[in-house]
C-alpha positions in Angstrom: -14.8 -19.1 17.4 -12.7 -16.4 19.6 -10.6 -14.5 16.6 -8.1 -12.4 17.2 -6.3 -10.0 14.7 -2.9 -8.3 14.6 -1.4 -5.7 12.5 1.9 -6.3 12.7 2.6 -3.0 10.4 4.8 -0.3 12.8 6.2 1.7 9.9 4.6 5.3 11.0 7.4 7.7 8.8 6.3 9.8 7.0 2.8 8.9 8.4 1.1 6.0 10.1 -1.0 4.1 7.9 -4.6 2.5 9.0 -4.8 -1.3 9.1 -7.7 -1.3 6.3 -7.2 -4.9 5.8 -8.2 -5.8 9.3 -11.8 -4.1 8.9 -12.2 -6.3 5.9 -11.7 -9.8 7.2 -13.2 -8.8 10.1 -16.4 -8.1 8.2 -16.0 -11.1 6.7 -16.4 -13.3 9.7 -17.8 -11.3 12.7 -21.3 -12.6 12.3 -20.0 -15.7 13.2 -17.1 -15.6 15.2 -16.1 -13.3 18.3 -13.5 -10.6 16.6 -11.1 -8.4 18.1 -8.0 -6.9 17.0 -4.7 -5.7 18.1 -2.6 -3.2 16.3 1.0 -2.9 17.3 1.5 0.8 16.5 -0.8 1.0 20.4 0.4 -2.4 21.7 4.0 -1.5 21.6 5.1 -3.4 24.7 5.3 -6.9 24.9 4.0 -7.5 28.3 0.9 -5.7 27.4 0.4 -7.5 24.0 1.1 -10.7 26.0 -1.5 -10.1 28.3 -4.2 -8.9 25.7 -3.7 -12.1 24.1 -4.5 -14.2 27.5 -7.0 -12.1 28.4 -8.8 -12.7 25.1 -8.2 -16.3 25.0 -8.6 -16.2 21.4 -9.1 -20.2 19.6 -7.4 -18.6 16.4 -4.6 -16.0 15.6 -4.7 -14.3 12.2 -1.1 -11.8 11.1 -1.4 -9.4 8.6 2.0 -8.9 7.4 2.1 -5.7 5.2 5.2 -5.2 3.8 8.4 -8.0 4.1 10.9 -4.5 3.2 10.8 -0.9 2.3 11.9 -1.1 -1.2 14.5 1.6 -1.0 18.2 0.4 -2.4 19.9 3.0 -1.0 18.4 2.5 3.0 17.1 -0.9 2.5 15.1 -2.3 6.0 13.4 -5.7 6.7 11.0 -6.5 8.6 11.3 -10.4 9.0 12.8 -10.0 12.3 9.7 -7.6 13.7 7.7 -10.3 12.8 9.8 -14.0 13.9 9.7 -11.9 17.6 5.4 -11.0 17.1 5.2 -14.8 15.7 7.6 -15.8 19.0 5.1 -14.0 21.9 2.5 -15.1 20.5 3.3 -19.1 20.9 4.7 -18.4 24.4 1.1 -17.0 25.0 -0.8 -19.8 23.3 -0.6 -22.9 21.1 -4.1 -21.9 19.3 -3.3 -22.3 15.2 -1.4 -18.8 13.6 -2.7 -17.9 10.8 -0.5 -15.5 8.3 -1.8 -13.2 5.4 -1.6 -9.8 4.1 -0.1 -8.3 1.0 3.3 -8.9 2.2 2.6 -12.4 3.1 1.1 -13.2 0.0 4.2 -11.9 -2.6 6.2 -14.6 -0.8 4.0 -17.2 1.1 6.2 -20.5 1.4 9.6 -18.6 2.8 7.5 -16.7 5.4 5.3 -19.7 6.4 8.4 -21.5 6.6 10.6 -18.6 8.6 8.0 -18.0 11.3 6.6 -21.3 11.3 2.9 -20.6 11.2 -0.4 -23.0 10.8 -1.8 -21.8 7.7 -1.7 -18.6 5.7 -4.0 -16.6 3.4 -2.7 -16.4 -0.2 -4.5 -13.3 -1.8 -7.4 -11.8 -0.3 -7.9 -11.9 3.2 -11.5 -12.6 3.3 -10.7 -16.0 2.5 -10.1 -16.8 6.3 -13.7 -17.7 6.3 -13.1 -20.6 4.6 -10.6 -21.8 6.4 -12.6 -21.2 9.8 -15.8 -22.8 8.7 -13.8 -26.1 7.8 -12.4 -26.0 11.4 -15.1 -25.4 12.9 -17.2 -28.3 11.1 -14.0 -30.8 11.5 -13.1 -30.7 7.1 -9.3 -30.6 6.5 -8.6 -27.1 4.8 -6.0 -28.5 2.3 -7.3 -27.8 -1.5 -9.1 -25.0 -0.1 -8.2 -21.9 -2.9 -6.0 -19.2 -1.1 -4.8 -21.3 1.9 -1.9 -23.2 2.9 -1.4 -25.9 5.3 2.0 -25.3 6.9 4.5 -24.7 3.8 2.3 -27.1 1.5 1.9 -24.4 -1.9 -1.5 -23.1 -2.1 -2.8 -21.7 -5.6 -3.9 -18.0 -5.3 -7.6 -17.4 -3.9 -9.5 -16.0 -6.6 -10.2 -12.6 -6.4 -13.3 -12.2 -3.0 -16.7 -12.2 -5.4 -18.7 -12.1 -2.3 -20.2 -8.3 -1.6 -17.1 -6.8 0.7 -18.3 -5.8 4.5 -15.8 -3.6 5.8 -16.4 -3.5 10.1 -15.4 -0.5 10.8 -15.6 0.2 14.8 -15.7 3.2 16.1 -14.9 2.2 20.0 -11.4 0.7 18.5 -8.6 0.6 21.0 -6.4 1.4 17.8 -8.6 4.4 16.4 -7.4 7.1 18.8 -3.8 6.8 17.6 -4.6 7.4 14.2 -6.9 9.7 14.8 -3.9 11.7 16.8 -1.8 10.8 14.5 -2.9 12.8 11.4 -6.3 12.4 11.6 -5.6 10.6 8.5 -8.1 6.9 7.9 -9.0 5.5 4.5 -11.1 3.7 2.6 -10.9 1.8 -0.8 -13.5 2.3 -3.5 -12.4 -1.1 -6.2 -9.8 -3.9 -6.3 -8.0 -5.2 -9.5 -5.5 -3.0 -11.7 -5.8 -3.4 -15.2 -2.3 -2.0 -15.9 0.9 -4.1 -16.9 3.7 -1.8 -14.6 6.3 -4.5 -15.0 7.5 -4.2 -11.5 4.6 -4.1 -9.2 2.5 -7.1 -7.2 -0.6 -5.3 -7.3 -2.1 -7.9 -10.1 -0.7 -11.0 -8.2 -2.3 -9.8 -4.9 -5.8 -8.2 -6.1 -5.8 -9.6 -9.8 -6.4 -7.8 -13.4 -10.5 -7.3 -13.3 -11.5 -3.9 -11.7 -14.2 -4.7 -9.2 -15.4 -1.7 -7.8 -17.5 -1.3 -5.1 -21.4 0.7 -5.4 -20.6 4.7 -4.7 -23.4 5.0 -1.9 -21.4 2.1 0.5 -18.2 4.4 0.2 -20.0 7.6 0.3 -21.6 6.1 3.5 -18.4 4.3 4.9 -16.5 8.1 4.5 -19.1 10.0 6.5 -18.7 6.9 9.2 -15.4 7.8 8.8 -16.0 11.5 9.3 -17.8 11.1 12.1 -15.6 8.5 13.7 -13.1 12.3 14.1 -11.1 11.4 11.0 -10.3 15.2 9.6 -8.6 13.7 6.5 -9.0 10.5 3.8 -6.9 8.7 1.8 -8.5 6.2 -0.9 -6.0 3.5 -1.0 -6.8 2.1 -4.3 -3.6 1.5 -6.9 -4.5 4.0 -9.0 -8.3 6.0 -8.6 -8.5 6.6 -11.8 -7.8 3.8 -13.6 -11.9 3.9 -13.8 -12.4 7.2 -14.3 -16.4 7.4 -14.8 -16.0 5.0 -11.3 -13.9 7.9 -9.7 -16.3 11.0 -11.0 -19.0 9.3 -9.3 -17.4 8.3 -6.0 -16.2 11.7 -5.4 -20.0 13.0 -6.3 -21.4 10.8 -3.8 -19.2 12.3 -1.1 -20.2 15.6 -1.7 -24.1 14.6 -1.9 -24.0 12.4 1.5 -22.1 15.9 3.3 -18.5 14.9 3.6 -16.8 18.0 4.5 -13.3 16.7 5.4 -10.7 16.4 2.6 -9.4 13.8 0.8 -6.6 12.3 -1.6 -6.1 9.4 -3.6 -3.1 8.0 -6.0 -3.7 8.7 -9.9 -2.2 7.7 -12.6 -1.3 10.3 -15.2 -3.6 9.0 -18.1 -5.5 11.3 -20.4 -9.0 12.4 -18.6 -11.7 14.5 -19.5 -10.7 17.9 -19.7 -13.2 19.2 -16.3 -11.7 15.9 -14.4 -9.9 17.5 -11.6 -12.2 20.5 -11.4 -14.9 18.3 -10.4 -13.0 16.3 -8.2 -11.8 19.3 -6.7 -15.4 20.9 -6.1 -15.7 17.7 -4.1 -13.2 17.8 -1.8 -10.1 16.2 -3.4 -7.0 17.8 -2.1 -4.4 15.8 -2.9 -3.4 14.0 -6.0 -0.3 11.8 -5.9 0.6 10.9 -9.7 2.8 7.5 -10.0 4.7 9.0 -12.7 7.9 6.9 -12.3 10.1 8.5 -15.4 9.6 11.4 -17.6 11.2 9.9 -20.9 9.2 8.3 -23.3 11.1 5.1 -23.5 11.7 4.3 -20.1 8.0 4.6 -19.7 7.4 2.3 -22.3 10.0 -0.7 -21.1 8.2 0.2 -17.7 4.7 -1.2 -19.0 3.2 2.4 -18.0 -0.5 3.5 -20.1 1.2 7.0 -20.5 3.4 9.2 -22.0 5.5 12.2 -20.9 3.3 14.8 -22.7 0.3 13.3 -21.1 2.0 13.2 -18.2 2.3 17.1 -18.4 -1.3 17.6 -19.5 -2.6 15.2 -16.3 -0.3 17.6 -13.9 -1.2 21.0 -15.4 -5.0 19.8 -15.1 -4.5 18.9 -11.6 -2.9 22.7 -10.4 -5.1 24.2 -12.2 -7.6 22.7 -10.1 -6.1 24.3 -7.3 -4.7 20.8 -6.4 -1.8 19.9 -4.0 0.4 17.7 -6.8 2.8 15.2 -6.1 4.7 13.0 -8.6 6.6 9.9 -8.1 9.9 8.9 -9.6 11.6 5.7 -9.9 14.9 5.5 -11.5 17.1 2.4 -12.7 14.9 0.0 -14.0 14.9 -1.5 -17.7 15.8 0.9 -20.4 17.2 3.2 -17.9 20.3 5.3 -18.9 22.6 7.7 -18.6 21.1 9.6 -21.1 17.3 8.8 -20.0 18.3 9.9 -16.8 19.2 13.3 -17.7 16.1 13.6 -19.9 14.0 13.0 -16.9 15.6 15.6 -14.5 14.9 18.1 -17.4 11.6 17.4 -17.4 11.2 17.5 -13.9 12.8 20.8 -13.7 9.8 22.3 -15.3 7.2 20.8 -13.2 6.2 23.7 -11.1 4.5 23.4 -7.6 4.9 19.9 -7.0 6.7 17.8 -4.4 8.6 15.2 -6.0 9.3 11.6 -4.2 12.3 10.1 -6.0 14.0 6.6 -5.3 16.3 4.5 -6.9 16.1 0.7 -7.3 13.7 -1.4 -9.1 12.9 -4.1 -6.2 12.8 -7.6 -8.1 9.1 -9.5 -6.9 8.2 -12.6 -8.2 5.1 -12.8 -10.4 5.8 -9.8 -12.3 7.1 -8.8 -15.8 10.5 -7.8 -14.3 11.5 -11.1 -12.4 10.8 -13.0 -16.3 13.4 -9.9 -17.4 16.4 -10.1 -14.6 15.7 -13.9 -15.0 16.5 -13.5 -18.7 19.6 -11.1 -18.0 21.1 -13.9 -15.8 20.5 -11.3 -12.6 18.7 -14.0 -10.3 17.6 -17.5 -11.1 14.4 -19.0 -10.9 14.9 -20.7 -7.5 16.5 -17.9 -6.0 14.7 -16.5 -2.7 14.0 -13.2 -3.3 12.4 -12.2 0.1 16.3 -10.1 1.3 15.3 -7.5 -1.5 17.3 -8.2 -4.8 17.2 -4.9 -7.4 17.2 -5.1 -11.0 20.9 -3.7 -12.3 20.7 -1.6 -15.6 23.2 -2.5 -17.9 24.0 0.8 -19.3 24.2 2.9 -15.9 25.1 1.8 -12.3 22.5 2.1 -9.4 25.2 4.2 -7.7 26.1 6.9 -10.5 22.2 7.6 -10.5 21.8 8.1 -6.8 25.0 10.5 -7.1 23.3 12.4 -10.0 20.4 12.5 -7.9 21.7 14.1 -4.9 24.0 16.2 -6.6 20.9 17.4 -8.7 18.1 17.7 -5.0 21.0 19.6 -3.4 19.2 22.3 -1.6 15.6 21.5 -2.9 13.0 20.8 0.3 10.2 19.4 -2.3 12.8 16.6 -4.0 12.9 14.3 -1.3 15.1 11.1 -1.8 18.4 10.0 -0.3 19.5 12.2 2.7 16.1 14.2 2.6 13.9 11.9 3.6 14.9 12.2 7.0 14.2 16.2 6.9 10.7 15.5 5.1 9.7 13.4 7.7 11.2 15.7 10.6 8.8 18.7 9.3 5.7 16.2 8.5 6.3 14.9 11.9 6.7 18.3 13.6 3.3 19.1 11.9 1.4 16.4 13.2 2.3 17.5 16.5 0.9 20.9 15.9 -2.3 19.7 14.9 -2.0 18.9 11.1 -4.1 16.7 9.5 -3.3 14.7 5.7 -0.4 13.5 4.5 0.7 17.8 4.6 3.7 17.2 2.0 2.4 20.3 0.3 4.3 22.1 2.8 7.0 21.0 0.9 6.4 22.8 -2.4 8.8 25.1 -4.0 
């Protein structure tokens, strides 16, 4: 079958982010099937995409929808409408079968399949579309099949993909040059699965518990395709390297035994390690660690479900500068146990973390399948057949999403490297100016005061 794939993901502040997912399903299917895909960050104009899509002919349409909103309370932006116009081209094209999946898609599967009135989606992992084509192509009704839905029938989540992962990765890709102008920033993922309980995030419903992580010499070889593809920079998208740190150690080895000589970051979580952890990543090339910190009092962190506490917090990001590492935290405020009094106790403690950018928002987005829709639903905040797809945010009793934001910006005021509120917009402006000049990475050390 002709296949066509299309990133509908155009969010490209504070960088553009490489549609990952596409290589994957296509290197689940491209021995059989005729693959090409489209990425609107290049096919920006509809006539163009229009015509791409004739020219093609394709007998099948697959949509990876990344995100369904930005998660920020205080500048909230959806993307549903992006994607009803994408969903409305694409039938005045052709009347070939639509096929929905992605991340986004999967968090809320029935309201989009219903919204942008598609054939069949991909619940969890998107190598499951080879299922779905083989009982097309051989004449088998796909319903019952795990991880796909018929129209807005409910299908049960795939299990996680136990067949060996094939990323294609193609070199000749209309879509490579603007990434590769962009940043010079591609990535690459090294495991699936996170075994931590954060009680807000999807990344269990989507990939599942079970760490399944993928042999070091197929990333150390993907990285120098990568690297010699012109990438100048890597980002390992996993949710948190380090959540198998003898996993990590060894993938960062094998890049510095196959020759990769670009640099590269990852997101960590700020667990305890082994006291030489960041030097050796370090004397491999890491640059950049971005820590998921999320609150710097002890029992916020516990209400949050987080595998840390504020002193090994502090330990994790002393290791990592005196590595010589580029050190980013991330904060979010006003979830459960939030106060005013936790508040204050965090922007204390972030006071004394020295050369580090700090990426702070405000709002707890509310996703089903997770720890924190069972507690709003508990607090009487939503109900249990409420759509949650226009984001909802959990309220804190005890302090007001508003009086945080305003102790935020009043404590940010002047401060390049705390960027939230009204200084996103200059973060991006210098990040952006950057890229024009050449820069390569995600550059937010520029940032560090």
């Amino acid at each position: 079958m002709k296949v066509l794939l299309i990133s509908a993901n155009t969010v490209v502040e504070p960088y553009p982010v490489y549609p990952l997912g596409l290589d994957y399903v296509a290197g689940a299917i491209a021995d059989r099937h005729e693959v090409r895909c489209l990425d609107l960050n290049v096919q920006t104009d509809g006539a163009a995409l229009a015509g791409a899509i004739r020219e093609f002919d394709p007998q099948i349409i697959g949509i990876s929808l990344r995100n369904i909103d930005n998660t920020d309370a205080r500048r909230p932006t959806e993307y549903m409408e992006h994607y009803q116009q994408l969903c409305r081209l694409v039938r005045q094209c052709t009347a070939v079968p639509i096929v929905l999946g992605g991340s986004g898609f999967t968090i809320f599967p029935k309201e989009t399949m219903a919204l942008l009135e598609a054939d069949f989606g991909i619940v969890g992992e998107g190598e499951q579309l080879a299922a779905l084509l083989l009982a097309l192509e051989t004449g088998r009704s796909p319903e019952g099949l795990p991880g796909v839905m018929v129209g807005t029938t409910a299908a049960q989540l795939s299990r996680p993909w136990a067949q060996a992962v094939a990323r294609r990765f193609d070199p000749q890709a209309d879509h490579l040059g603007f990434y590769l102008r962009q940043g010079g920033m591609l990535n690459l993922q090294s495991k699936r699965g996170c075994p931590f309980r954060c009680i807000y995030c999807s990344y269990p419903h989507i990939e599942g518990r079970v760490m399944r992580s993928e042999p070091v010499e197929r990333i150390a070889a993907e990285a120098i395709q990568l690297q010699e593809a012109g990438a100048r920079y890597l980002f390992i998208t996993d949710s948190a390297f380090n959540a198998d740190i003898t996993h990590s150690l060894a993938v960062a080895r094998a890049f510095k035994q196959y020759g990769l000589t670009i640099p590269w970051g990852a997101f960590f979580a700020p667990i305890t390690v082994p006291a030489d952890y960041f030097e050796a990543m370090a004397a491999c090339g890491l640059k950049h660690v971005e820590f998921g910190t999320e609150s710097l009092t002890d029992p916020v962190l516990e209400a949050y479900g987080k595998p840390f506490r504020r002193q090994q917090v502090k330990a994790a990001h002393q290791a990592a500068v005196g590595a010589g590492l580029h050190v980013a935290h991330y904060f979010l405020f006003g979830g459960p146990g939030e106060t005013e009094q936790t508040l204050e106790e965090s922007l204390s403690h972030i006071d004394k973390l020295e050369k580090t950018v700090l990426f702070l928002f405000c709002g707890m987005r509310i996703y089903p399948h997770t720890t924190l829709f069972e507690i709003a639903l508990r607090l009487g905040q939503i109900v249990a057949t409420q759509n949650l797809m226009a984001p909802i945010f959990y309220q804190p009793p005890d302090i007001s999403l508003s009086k945080i934001a305003e102790q935020l910006d009043a404590h940010a005021q002047g401060r390049d490297n705390w960027v939230q509120g009204a200084g996103v917009e200059n973060a991006v402006r210098i990040m952006q100016r950057l890229y024009r000049r050449g820069g390569a990475g995600p550059l937010w050390e520029y940032l560090v005061r």
